[in-house]
Each structure stands twice: as structure tokens, then as C-alpha cells.
C-alpha positions, 0 to 999 in steps of 0.5 A, a space after each residue: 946687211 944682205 950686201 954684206 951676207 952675200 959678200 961674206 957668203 961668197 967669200 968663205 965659198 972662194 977660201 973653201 974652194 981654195 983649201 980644196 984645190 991645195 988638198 988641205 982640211 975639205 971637210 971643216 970649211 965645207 961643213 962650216 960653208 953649209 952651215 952658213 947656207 943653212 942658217 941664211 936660208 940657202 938650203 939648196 947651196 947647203 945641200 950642194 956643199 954637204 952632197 960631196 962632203 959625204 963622199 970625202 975622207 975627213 968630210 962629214 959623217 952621220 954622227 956629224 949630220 946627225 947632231 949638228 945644231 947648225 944643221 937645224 933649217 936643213 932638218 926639215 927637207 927631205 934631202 938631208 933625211 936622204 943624206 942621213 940615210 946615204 951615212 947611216 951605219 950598216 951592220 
């Protein structure tokens, strides 16, 4: 099965890199890669997909960040507290 993970993981990272390059959709599978790191246990490859994502037009906004179930194993680092803070609303 981790050969499989790794191999899908690796996969979905080639194809959002792709769409990337071509300018199309950044956010969607950047959001969605970094859900997938979330929920095999790679914090550090979700919080570098996410980092970028909040600088991005169309990347992730706090509401986003915020509510995200998928997000859930990222909820107890400090970073994502960080990246909340980055997208909060100011007044």
C-alpha cells in the first residue's frame, strides 16, 4: 500500500505542477495536493503546498483554510495557526 500512496502522491504533485506551468486552475489542485499530504501524514509537504497558495489569486483563502475538514491533521501545528493569522481579514 505506501508504494502505491507514494506513487499517487507523486503523481498528483507532477499533474499540479503541470497546470501550474500552463497558468490554469493553481489553487484547486494545490489545495487538493495539500489535502492529500495532510491526511498521510505529511505536514511538511502540506504546509509547503499551502505556503504559495496564499499568495496566489484563486489560491486558498482564510475561510477556506479555516473550515476545511480535510485540513484537520494540519489544525495542530503551529504553522497553519501562522497561515491563519497571514489570511486573516483586516478591518
Amino acid at each position: 500500500m505506501m508504494g502505491k500512496h507514494r506513487h499517487g502522491t507523486v503523481r498528483f504533485a507532477g499533474l499540479s505542477n503541470r497546470l501550474r506551468s500552463h497558468g490554469t486552475a493553481v489553487g484547486v489542485p494545490g489545495c487538493s495536493l495539500a489535502q492529500v499530504y495532510a491526511w498521510t501524514d505529511e505536514s511538511d509537504l502540506a504546509f509547503v503546498t499551502l505556503r504559495p497558495l496564499t499568495k496566489t489569486p484563486n489560491g486558498i483563502c482564510y475561510g477556506d483554510l479555516r473550515r476545511n475538514p480535510f485540513l484537520d491533521p494540519l489544525r495542530k501545528d503551529p504553522r497553519f495557526d501562522k497561515l491563519l493569522a497571514e489570511l486573516a481579514p483586516r478591518d
